[in-house]
Backbone as XML, in Angstrom:
<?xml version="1.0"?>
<chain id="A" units="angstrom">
  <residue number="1" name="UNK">
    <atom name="N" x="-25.646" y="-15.318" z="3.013"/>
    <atom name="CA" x="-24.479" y="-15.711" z="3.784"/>
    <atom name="C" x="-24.945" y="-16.656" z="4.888"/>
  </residue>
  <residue number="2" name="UNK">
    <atom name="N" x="-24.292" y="-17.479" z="5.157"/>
    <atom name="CA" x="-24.812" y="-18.984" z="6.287"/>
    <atom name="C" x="-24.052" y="-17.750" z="7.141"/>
  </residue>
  <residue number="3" name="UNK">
    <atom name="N" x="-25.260" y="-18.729" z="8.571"/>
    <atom name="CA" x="-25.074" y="-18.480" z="9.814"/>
    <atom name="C" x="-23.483" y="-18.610" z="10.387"/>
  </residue>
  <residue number="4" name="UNK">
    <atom name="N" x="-23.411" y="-19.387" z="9.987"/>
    <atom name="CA" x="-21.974" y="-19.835" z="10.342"/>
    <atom name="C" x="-20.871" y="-18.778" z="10.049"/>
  </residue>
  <residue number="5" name="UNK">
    <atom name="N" x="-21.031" y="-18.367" z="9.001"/>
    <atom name="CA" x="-19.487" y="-17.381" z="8.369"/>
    <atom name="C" x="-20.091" y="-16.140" z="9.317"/>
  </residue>
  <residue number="6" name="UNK">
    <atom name="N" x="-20.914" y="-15.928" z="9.330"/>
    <atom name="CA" x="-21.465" y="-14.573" z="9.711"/>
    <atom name="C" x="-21.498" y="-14.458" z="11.475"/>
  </residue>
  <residue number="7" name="UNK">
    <atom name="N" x="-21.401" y="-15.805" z="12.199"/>
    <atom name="CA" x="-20.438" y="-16.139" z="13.309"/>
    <atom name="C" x="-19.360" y="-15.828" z="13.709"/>
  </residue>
  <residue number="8" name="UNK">
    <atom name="N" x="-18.077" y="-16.251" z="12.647"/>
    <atom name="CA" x="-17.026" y="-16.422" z="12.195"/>
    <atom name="C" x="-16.682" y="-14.744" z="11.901"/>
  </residue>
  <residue number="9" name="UNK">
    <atom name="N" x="-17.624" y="-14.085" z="11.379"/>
    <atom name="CA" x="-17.201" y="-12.397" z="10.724"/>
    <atom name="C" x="-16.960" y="-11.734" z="12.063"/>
  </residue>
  <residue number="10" name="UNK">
    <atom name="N" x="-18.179" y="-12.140" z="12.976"/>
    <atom name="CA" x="-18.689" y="-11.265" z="13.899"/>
    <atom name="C" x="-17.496" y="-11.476" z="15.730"/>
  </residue>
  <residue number="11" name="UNK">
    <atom name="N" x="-17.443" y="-12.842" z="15.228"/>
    <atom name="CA" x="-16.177" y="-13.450" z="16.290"/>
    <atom name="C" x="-14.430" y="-11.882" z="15.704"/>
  </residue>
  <residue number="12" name="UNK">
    <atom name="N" x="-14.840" y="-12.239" z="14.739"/>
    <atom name="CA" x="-13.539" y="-11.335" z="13.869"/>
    <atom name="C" x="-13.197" y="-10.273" z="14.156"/>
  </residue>
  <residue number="13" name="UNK">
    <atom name="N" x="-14.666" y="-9.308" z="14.406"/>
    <atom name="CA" x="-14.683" y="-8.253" z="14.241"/>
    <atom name="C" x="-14.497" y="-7.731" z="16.020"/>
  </residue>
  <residue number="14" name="UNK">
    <atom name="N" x="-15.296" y="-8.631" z="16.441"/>
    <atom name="CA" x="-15.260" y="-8.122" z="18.133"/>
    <atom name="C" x="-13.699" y="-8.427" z="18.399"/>
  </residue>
  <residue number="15" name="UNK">
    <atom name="N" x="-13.117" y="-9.829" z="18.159"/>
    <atom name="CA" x="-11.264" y="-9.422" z="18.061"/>
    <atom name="C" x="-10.793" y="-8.526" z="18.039"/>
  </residue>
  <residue number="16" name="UNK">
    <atom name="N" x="-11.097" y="-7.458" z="16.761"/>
    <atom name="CA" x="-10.558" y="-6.742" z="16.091"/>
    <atom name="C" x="-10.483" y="-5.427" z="16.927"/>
  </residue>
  <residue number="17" name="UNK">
    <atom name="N" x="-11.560" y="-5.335" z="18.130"/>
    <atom name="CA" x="-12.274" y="-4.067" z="18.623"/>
    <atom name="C" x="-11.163" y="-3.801" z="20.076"/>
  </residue>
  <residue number="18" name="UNK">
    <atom name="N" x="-10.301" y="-4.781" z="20.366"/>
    <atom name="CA" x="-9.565" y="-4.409" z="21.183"/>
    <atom name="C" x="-7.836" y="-4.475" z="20.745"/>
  </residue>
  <residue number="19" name="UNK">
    <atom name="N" x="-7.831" y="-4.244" z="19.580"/>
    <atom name="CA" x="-6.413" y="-3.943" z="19.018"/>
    <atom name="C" x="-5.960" y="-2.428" z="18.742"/>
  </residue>
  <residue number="20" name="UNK">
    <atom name="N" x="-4.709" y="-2.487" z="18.675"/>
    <atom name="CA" x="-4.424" y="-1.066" z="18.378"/>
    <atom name="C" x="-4.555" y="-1.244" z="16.769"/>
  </residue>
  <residue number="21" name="UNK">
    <atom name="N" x="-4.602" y="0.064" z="16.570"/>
    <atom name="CA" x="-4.126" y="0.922" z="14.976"/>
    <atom name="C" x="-3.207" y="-0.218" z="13.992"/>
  </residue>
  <residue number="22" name="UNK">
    <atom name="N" x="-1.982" y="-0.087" z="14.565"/>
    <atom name="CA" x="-0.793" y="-0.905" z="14.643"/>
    <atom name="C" x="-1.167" y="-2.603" z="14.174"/>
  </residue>
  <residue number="23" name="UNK">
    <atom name="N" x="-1.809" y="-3.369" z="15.116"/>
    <atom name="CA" x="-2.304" y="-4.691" z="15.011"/>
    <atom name="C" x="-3.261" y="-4.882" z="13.734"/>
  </residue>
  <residue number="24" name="UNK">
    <atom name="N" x="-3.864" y="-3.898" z="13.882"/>
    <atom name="CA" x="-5.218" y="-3.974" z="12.853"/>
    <atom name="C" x="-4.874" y="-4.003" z="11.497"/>
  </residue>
  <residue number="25" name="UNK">
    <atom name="N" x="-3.245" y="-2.825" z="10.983"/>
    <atom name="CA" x="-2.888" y="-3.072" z="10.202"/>
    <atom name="C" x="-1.986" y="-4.293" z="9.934"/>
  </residue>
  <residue number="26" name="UNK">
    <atom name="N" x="-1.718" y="-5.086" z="10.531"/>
    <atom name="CA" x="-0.621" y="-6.058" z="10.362"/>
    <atom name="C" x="-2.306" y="-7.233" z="10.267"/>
  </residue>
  <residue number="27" name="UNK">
    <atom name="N" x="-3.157" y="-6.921" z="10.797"/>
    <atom name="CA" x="-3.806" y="-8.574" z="10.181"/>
    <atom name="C" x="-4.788" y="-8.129" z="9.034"/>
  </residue>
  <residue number="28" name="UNK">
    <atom name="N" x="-4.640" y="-6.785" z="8.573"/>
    <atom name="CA" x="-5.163" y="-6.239" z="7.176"/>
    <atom name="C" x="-4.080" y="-6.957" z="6.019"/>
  </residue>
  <residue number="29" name="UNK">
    <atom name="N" x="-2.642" y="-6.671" z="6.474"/>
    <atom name="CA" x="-1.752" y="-7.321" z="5.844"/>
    <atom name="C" x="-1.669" y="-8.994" z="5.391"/>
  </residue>
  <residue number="30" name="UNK">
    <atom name="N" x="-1.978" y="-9.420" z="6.908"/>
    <atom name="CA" x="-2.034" y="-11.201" z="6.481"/>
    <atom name="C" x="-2.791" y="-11.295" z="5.730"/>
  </residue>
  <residue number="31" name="UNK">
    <atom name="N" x="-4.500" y="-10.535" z="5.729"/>
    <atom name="CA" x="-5.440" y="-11.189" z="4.951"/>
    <atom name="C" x="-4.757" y="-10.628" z="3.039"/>
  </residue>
  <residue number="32" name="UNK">
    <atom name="N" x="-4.299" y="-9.716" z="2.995"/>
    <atom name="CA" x="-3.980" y="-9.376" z="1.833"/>
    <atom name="C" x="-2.884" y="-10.766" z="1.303"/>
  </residue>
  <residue number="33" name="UNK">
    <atom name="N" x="-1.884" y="-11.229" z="2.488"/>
    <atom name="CA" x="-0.845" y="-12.158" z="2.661"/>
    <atom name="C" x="-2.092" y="-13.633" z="1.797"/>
  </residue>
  <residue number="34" name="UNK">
    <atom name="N" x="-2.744" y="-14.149" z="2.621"/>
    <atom name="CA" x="-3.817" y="-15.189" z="2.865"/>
    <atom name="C" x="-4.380" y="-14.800" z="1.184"/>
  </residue>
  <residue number="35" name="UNK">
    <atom name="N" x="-4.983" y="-13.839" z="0.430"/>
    <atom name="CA" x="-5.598" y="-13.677" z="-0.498"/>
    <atom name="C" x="-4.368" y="-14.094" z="-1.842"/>
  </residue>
  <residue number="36" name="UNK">
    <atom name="N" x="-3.716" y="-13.458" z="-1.352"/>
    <atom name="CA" x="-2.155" y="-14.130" z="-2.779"/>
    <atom name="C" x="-2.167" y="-15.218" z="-2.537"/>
  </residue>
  <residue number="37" name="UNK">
    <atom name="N" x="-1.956" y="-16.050" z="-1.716"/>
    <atom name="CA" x="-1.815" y="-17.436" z="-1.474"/>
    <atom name="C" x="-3.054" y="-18.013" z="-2.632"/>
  </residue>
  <residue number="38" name="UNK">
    <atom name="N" x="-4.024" y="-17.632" z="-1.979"/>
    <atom name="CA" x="-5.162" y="-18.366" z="-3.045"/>
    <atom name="C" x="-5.002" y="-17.909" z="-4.661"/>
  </residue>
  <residue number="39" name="UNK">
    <atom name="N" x="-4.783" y="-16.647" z="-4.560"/>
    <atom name="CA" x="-4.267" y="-16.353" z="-6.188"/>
    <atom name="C" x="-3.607" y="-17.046" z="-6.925"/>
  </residue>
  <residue number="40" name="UNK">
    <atom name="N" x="-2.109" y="-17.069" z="-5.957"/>
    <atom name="CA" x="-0.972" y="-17.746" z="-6.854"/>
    <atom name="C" x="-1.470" y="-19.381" z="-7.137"/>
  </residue>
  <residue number="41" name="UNK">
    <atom name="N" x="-2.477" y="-20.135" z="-6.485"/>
    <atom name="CA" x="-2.397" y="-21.376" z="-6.150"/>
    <atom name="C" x="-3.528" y="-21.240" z="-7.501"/>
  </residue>
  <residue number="42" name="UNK">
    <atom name="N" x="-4.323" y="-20.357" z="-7.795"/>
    <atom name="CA" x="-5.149" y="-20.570" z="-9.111"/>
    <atom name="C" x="-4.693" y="-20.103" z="-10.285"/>
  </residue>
  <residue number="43" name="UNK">
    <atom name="N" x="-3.255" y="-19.482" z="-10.311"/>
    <atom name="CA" x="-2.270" y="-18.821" z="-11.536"/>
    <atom name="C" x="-1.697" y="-20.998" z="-11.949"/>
  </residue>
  <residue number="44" name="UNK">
    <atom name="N" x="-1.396" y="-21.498" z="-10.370"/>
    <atom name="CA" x="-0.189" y="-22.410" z="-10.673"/>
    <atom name="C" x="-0.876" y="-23.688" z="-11.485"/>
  </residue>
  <residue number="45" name="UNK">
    <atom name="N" x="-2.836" y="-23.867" z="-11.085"/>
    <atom name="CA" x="-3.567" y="-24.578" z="-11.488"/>
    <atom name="C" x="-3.429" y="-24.477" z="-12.991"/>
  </residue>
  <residue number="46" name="UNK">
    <atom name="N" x="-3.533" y="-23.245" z="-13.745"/>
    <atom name="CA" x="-4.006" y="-22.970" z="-14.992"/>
    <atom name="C" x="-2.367" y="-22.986" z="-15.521"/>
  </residue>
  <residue number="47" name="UNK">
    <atom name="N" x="-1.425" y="-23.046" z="-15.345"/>
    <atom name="CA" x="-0.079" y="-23.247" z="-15.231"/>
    <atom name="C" x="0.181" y="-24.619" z="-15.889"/>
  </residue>
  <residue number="48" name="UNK">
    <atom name="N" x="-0.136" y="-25.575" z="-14.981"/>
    <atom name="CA" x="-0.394" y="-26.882" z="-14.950"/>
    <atom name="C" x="-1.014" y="-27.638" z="-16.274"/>
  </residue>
  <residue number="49" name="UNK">
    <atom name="N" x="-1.909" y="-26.519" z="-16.854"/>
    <atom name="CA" x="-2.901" y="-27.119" z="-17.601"/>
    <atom name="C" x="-2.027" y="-26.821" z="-18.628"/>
  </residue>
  <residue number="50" name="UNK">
    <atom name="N" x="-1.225" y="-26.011" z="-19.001"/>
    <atom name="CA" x="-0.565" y="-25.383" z="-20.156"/>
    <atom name="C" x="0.279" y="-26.696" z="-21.259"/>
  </residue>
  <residue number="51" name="UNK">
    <atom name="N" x="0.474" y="-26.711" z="-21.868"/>
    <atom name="CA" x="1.552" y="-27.192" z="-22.998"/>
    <atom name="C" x="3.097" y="-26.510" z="-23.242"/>
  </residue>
  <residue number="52" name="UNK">
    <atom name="N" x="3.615" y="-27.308" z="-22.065"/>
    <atom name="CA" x="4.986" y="-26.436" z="-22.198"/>
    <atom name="C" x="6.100" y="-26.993" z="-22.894"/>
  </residue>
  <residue number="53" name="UNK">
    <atom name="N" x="5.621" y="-28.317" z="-23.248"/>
    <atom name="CA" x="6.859" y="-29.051" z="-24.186"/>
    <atom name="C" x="7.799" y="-28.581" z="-25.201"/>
  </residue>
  <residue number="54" name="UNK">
    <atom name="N" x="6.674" y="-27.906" z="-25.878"/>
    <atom name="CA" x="6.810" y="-26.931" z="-26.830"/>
    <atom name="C" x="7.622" y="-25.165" z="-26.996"/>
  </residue>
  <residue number="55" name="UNK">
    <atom name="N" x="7.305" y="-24.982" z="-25.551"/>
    <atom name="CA" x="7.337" y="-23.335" z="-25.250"/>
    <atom name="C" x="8.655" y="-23.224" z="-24.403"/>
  </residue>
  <residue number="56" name="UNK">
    <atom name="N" x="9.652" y="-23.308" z="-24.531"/>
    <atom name="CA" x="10.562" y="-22.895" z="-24.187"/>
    <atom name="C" x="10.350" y="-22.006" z="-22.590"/>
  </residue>
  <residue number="57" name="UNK">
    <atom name="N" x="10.134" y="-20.329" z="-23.039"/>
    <atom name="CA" x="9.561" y="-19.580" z="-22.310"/>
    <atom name="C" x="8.560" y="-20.404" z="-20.778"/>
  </residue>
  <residue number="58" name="UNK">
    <atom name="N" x="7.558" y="-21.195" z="-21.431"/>
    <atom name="CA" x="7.021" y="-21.892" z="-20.657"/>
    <atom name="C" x="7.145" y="-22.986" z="-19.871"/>
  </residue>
  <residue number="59" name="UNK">
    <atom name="N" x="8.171" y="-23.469" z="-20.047"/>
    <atom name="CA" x="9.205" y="-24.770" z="-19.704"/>
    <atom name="C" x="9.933" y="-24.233" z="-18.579"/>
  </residue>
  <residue number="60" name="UNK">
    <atom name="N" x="10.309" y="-23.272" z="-18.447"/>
    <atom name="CA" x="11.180" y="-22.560" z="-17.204"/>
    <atom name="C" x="10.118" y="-22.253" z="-16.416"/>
  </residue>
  <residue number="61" name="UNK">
    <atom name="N" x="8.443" y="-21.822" z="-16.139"/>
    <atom name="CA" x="8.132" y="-21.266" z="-15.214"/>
    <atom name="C" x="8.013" y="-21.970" z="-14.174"/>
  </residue>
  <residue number="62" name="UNK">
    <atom name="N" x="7.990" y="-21.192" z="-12.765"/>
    <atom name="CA" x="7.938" y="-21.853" z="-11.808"/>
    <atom name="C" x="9.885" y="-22.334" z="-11.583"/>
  </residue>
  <residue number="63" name="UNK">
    <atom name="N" x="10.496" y="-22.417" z="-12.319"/>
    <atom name="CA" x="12.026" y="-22.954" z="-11.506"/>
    <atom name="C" x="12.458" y="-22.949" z="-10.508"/>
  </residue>
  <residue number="64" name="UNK">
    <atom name="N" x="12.583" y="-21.778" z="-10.576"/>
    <atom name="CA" x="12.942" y="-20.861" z="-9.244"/>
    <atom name="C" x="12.391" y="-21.577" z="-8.056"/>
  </residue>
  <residue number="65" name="UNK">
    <atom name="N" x="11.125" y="-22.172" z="-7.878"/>
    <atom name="CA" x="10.507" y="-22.580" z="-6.891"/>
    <atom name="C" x="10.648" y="-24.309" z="-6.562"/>
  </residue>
  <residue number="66" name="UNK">
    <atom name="N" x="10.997" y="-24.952" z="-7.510"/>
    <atom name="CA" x="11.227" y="-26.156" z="-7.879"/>
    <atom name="C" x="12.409" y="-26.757" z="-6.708"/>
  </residue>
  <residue number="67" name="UNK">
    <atom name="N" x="12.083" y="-28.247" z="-6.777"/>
    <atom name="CA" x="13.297" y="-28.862" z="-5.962"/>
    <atom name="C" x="14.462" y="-28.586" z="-6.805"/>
  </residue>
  <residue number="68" name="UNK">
    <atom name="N" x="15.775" y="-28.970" z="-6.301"/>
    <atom name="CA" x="17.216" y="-29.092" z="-6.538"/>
    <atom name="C" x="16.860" y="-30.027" z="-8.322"/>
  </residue>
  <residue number="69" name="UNK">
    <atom name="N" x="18.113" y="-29.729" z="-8.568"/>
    <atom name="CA" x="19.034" y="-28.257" z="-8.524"/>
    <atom name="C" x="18.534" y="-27.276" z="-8.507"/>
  </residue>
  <residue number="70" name="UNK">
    <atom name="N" x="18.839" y="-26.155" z="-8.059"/>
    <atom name="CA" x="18.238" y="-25.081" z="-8.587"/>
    <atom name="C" x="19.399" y="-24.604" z="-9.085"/>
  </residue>
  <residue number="71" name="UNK">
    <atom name="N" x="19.366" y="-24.404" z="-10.291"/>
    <atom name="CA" x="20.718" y="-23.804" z="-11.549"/>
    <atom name="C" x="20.452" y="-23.243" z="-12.762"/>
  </residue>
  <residue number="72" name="UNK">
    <atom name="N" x="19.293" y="-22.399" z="-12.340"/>
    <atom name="CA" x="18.870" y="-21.344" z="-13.047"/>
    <atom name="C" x="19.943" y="-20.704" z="-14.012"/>
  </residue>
  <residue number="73" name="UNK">
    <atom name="N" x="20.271" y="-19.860" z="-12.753"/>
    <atom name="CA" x="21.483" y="-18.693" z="-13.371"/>
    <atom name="C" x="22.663" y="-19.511" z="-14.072"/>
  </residue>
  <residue number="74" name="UNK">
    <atom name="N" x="23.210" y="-20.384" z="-13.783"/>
    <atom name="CA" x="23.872" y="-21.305" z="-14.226"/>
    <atom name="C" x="23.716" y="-21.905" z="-15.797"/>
  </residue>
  <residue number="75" name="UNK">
    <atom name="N" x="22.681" y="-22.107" z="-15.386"/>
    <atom name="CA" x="22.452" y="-22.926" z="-16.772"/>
    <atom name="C" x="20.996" y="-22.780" z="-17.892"/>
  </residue>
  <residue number="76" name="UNK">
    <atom name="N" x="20.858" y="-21.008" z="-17.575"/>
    <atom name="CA" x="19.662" y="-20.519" z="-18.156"/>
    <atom name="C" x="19.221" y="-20.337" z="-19.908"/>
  </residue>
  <residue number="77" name="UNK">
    <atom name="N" x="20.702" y="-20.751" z="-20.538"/>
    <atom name="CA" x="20.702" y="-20.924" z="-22.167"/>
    <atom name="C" x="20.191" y="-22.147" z="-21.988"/>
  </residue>
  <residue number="78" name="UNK">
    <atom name="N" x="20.539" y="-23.429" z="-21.280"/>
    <atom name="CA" x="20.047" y="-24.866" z="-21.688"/>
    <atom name="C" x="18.305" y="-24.758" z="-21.322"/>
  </residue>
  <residue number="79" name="UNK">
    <atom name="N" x="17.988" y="-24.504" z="-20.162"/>
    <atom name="CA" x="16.787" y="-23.957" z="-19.974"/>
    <atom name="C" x="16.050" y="-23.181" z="-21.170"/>
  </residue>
  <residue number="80" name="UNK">
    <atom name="N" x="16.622" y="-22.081" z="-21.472"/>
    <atom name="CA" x="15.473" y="-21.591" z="-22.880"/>
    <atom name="C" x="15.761" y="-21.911" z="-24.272"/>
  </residue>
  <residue number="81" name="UNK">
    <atom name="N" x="17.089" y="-22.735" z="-24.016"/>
    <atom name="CA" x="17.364" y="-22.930" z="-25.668"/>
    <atom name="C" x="17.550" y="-24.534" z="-26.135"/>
  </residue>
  <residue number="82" name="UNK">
    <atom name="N" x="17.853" y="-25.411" z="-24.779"/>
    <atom name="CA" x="17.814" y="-26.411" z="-25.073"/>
    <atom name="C" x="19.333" y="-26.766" z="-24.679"/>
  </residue>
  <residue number="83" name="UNK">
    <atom name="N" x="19.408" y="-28.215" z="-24.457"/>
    <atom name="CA" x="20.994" y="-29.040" z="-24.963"/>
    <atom name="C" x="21.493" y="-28.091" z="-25.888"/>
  </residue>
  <residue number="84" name="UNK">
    <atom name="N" x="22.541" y="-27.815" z="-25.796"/>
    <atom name="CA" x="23.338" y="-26.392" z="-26.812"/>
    <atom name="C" x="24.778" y="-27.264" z="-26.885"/>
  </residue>
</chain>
């Protein structure tokens, strides 16, 4: 481990030594918060890489999150089935 992170741990930890119970769990939370972030961002990479032209199923993921329209519920047969 570089000097540096182990700086960075130790800066962390002495923070950590004047919080309550309470605090300690809420930035246990962010880092759990902070760790999905990086997850979802290496689900959306391999996502990316996929062939969805084809996949129906796979053609919708991610919508929900997408710019406008968002007309999911609306229009979720044209979405998995095509121009109908």
């Amino acid at each position: 481990m570089s000097g540096q992170m182990m700086d960075y741990k130790e800066k962390v930890i002495k923070e950590l030594e004047d919080l309550s119970k309470q605090k300690i769990n809420e930035v246990i939370d962010f880092i759990g918060y902070l760790k999905s972030k990086d997850t979802k961002r290496g689900r959306n990479k391999k996502i990316d890489t996929l062939n969805t032209k084809d996949n129906a199923l796979l053609s919708i993921i991610g919508i929900g999150e997408s710019a406008a329209p968002h007309n999911l519920a609306q229009n979720h047969d044209k979405y998995a089935y095509g121009d109908l």
